[in-house]
TIFISE-966603 format. One record per residue: x, y, z of N, C-alpha, C in turn. Coordinates in pm, whole numbers, padded with zeros to 5 digits, always signed. Example, Ala and Ser with C-alpha at 12.3 -4.5 7.8 and 13.67 -1.06 7.14 Angstrom:
<nodes>
+01319-00569+00780+01230-00450+00780+01320-00330+00780 +01285-00225+00708+01367-00106+00714+01290+00003+00787 
</nodes>
This chain:
<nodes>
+05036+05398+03607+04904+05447+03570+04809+05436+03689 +04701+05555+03702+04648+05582+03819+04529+05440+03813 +04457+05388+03901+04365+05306+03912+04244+05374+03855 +04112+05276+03826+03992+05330+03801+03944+05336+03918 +03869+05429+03974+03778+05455+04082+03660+05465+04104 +03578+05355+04122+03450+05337+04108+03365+05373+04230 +03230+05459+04246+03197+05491+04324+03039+05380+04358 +02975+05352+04439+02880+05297+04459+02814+05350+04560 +02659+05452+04495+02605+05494+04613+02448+05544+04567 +02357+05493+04666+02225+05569+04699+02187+05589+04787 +02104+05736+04802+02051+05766+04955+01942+05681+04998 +01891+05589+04922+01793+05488+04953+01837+05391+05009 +01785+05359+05126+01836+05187+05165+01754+05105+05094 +01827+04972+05085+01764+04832+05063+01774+04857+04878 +01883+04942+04852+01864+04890+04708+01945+04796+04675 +02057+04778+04730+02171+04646+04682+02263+04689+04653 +02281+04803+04709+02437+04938+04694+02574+04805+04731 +02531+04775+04875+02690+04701+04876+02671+04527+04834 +02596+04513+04772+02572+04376+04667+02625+04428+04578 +02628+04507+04504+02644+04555+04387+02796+04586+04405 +02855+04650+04491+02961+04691+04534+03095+04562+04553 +03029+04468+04634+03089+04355+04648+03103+04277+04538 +03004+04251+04468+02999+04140+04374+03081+04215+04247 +03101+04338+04221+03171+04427+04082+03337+04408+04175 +03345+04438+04264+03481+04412+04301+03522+04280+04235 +03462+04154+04294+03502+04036+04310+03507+04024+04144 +03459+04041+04096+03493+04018+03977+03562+04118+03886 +03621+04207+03926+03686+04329+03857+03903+04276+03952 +03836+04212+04055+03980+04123+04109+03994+04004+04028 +03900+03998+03967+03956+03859+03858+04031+03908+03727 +04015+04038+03724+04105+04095+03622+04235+04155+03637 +04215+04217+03764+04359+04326+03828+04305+04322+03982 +04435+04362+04017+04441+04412+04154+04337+04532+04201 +04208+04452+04339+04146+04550+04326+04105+04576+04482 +04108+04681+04491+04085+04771+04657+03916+04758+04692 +03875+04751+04792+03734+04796+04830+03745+04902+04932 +03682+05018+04970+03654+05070+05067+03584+05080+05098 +03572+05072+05233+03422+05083+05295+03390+05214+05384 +03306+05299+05313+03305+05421+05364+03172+05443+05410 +03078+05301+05430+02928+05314+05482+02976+05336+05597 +02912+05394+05741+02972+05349+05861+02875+05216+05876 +02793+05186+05821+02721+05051+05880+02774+04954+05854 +02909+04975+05739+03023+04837+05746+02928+04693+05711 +02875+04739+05582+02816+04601+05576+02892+04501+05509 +02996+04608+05416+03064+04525+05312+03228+04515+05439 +03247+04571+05499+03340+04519+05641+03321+04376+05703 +03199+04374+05763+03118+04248+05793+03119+04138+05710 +03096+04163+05620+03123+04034+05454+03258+04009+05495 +03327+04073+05479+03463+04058+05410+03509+03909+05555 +03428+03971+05683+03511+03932+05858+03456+03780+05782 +03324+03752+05739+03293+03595+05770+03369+03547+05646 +03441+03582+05567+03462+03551+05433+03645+03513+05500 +03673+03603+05610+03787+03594+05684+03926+03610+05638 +04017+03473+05556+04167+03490+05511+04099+03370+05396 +04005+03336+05348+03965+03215+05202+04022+03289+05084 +04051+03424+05080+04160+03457+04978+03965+03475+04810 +03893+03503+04905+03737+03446+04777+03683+03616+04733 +03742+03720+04885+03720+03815+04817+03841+03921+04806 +03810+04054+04745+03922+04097+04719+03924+04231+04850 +04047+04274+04903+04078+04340+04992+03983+04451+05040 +03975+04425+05172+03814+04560+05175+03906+04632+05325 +03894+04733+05312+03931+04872+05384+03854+04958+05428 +03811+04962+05551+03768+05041+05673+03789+05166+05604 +03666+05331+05589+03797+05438+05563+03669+05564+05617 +03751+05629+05681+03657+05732+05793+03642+05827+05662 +03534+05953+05761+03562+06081+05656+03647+06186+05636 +03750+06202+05730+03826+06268+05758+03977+06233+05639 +03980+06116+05572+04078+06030+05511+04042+06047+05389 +03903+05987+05362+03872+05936+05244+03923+05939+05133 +03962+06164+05042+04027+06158+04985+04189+06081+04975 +04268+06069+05026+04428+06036+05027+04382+05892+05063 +04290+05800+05096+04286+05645+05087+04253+05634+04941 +04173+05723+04885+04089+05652+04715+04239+05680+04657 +04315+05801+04691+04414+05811+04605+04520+05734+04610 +04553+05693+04763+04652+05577+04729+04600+05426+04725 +04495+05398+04741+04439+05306+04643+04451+05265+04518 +04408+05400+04460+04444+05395+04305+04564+05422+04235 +04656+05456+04339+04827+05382+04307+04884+05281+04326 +04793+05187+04441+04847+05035+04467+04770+04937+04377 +04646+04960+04313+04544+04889+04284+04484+04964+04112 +04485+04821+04060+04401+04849+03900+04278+04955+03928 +04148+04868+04008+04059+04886+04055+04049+04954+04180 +03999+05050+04209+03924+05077+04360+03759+05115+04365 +03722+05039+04471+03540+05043+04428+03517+05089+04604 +03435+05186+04597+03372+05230+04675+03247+05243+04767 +03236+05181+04879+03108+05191+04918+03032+05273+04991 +02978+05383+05001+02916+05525+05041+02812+05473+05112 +02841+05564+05212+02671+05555+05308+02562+05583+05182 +02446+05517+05323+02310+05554+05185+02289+05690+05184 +02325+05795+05147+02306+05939+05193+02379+06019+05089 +02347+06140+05037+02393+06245+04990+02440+06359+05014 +02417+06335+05145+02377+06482+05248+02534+06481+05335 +02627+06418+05327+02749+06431+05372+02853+06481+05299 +02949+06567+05363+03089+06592+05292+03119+06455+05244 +03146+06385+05339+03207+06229+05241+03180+06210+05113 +03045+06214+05133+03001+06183+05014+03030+06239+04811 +03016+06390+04944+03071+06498+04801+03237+06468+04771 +03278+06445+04877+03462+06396+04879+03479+06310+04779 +03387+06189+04781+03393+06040+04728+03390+06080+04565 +03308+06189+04533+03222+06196+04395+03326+06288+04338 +03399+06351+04437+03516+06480+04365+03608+06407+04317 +03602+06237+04323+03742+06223+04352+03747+06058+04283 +03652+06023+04210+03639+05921+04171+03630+05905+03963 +03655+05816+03907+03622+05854+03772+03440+05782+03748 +03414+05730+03835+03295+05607+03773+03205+05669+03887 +03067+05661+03889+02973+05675+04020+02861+05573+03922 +02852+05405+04021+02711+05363+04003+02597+05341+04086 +02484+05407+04032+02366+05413+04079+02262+05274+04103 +02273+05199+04197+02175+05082+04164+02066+05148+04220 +01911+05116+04127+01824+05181+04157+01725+05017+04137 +01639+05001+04208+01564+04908+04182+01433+04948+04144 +01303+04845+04046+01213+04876+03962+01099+04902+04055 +01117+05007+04100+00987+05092+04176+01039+05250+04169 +00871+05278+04205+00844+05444+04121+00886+05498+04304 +00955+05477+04414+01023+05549+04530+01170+05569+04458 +01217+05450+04408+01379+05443+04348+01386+05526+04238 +01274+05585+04134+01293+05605+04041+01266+05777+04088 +01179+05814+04193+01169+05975+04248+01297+06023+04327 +01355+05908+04388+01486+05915+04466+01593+05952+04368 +01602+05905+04230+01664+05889+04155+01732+06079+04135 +01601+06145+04152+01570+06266+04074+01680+06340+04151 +01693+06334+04295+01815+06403+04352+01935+06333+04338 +01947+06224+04259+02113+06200+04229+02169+06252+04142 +02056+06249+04029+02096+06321+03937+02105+06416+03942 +02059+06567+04035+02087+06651+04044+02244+06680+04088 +02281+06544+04213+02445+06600+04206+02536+06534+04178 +02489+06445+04081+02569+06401+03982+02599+06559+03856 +02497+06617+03822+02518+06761+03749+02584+06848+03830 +02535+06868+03933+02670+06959+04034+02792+06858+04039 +02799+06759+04064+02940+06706+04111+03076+06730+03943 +02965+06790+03826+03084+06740+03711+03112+06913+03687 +03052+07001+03745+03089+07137+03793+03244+07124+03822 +03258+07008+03924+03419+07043+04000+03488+06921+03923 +03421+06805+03907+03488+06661+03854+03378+06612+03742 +03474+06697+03591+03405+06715+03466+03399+06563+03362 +03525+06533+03416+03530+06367+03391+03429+06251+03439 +03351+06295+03553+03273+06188+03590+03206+06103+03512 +03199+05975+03487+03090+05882+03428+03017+05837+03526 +02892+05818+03502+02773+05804+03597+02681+05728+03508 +02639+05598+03574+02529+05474+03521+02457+05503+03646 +02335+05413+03608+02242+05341+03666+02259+05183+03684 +02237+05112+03789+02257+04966+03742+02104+04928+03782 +02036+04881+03722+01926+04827+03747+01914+04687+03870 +01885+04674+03908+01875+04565+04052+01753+04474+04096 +01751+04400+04101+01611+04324+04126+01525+04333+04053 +01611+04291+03933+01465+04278+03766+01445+04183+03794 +01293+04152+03751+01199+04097+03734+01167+04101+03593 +01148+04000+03500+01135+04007+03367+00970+04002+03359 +00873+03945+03482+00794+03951+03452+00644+04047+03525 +00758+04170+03563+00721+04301+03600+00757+04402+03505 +00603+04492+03408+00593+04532+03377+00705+04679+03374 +00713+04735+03503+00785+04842+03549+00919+04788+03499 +01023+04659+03516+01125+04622+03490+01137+04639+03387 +01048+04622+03311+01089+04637+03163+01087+04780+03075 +01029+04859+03175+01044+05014+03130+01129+05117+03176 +01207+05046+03291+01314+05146+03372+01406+05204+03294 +01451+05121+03196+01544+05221+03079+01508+05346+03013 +01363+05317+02943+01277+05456+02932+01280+05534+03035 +01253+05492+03141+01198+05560+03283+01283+05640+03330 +01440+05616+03323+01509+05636+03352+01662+05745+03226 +01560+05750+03078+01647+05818+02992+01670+05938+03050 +01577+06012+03081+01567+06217+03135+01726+06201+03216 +01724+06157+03269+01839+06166+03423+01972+06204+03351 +02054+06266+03425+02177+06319+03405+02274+06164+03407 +02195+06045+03414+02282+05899+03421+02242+05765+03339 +02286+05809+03273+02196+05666+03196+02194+05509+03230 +02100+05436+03221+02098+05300+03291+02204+05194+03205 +02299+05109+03248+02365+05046+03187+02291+04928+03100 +02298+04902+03016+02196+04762+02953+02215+04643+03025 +02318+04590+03087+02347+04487+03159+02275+04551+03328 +02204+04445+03375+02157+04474+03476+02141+04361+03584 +02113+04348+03729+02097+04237+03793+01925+04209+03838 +01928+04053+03827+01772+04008+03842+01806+03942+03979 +01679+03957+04037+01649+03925+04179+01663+03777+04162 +01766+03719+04231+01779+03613+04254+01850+03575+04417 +01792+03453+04420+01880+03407+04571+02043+03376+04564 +02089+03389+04502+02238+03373+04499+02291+03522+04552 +02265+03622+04517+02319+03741+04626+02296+03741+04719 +02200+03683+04786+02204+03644+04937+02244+03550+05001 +02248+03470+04906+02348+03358+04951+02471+03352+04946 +02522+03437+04848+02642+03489+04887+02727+03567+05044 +02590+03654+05037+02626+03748+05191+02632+03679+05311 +02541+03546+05329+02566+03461+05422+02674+03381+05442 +02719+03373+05285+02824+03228+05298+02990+03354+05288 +03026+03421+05299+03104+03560+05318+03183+03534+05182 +03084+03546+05065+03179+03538+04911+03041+03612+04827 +03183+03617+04747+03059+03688+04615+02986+03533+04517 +02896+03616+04410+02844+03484+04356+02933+03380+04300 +03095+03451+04251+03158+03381+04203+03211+03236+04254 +03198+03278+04397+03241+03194+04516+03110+03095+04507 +03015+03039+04445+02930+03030+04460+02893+02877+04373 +02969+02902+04284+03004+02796+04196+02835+02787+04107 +02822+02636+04078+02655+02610+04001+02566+02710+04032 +02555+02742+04182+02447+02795+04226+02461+02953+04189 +02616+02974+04173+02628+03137+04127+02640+03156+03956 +02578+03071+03887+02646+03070+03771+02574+03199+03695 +02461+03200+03707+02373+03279+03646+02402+03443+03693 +02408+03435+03790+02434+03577+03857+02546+03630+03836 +02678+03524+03837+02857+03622+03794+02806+03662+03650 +02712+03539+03581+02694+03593+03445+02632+03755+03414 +02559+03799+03506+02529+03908+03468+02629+03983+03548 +02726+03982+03653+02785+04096+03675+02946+04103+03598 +02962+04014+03522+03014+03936+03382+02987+04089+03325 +02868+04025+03249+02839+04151+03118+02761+04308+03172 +02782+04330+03300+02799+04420+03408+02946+04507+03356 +03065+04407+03426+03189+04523+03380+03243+04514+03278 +03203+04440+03146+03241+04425+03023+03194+04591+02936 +03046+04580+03002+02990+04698+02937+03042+04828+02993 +03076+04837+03152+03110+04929+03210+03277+04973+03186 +03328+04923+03138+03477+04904+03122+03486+04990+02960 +03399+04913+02936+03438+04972+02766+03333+05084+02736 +03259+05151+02819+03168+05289+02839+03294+05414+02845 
</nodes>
C-alpha cells in the first residue's frame, strides 16, 4: 500500500511551515515509518535534522531538488507509511505545482494575523486549480501561534470558513518549546516535561488529520 503524502507549504515566511513540518513527522514516526523531504532550498528542516545528527530523535529527512521531486515523493511513499513534505515559502514554482500534483494531504499553517489570512486568499486559489489535475487532494489549515488571549485567535476558524481549506480544530499555541526544540535538533517530543504540552497538541493534530 502506497504511503500518505503530506504536503507543508506557505508563500509567507515566518509562519512555522517547517515547525509544523518537523514536529507532524516526528510524531507520525511514532506510528509508521516516516520520510521527510526537504524541498525548501533554505534547508531549514536539513539543518535540524545535521544538529539532531545519528540520536535516532528524528525521523529520516531527505535533501530533494526540483528536477526529482516527483519520483522521490513516489518512492518515498513505497518505502515509507508517511512522507511529509517541506516546500519553499512560494507558490510561484513548478516544484511547487509538482509537490501539490502529487501528494494526497496539503497543510496550510497560517498564523492569527489579517497578512496570513489575505495571503491565505492565493492558496486557496491553487489549492482549487491544483484539484483540476489532483481531484483527491485534502487541504487544512493548521492554525499556529494561538494565543487564547487574542481576540483574532479566536475567530480564525470563522475567518477562515470561505477558503477552498478548512482550518483543522486542533491547532498549535505559541509556545517556547518549538524553539527549543529547533535549537536542541529534536522535535517537542524529544523534549520530555518541557515538551509535554506541545506533542499534546500535535497529538490531537494527526489524530484529527488522519481520520479527516
Amino acid at each position: 500500500m502506497s504511503g500518505l503524502r503530506i504536503a507543508v507549504v506557505n508563500q509567507k515566511g515566518g509562519t512555522g511551515k517547517t515547525t509544523l513540518a518537523l514536529n507532524l513527522a516526528a510524531g507520525l514516526q511514532r506510528r509508521a515509518s516516516t520520510l521527510v523531504l526537504d524541498a525548501d532550498p533554505q534547508a531549514s528542516i536539513s539543518q535540524w535534522a545535521a544538529i539532531s545528527g545519528k540520536s535516532g530523535q528524528l525521523p529520516a529527512v531527505q535533501a530533494v531538488a526540483q528536477d526529482d521531486v516527483c519520483a522521490r515523493i513516489a518512492q518515498g511513499a513505497r518505502g515509507h507509511r508517511y512522507v511529509v513534505i517541506d516546500c519553499p515559502p512560494t507558490l510561484r514554482t513548478t516544484m511547487v505545482g509538482d509537490v501539490l500534483n502529487n501528494v494526497d494531504v496539503l497543510l496550510v499553517p497560517i498564523q492569527p494575523s489579517p497578512v496570513d489570512l489575505w495571503a491565505s486568499m492565493d492558496i486557496s486559489t491553487a489549492v482549487h486549480n491544483t484539484r483540476q489535475r489532483n481531484p483527491q487532494l485534502k487541504a487544512f489549515a493548521v492554525l499556529n501561534q494561538l494565543d487564547s488571549r487574542n481576540v483574532l485567535s479566536r475567530l480564525m476558524h470563522e475567518a477562515l470558513a470561505e477558503l477552498e481549506f478548512p482550518a483543522l480544530r486542533a491547532g498549535l499555541a505559541r509556545r517556547a518549546a518549538y524553539r527549543s526544540a529547533a535549537v536542541e535538533g529534536t522535535s517537542v517530543y524529544g523534549l520530555g516535561h518541557r515538551g509535554k504540552a506541545a506533542a499534546h497538541e500535535v497529538e490531537a493534530l494527526i489524530e484529527e488529520l488522519l481520520q479527516s
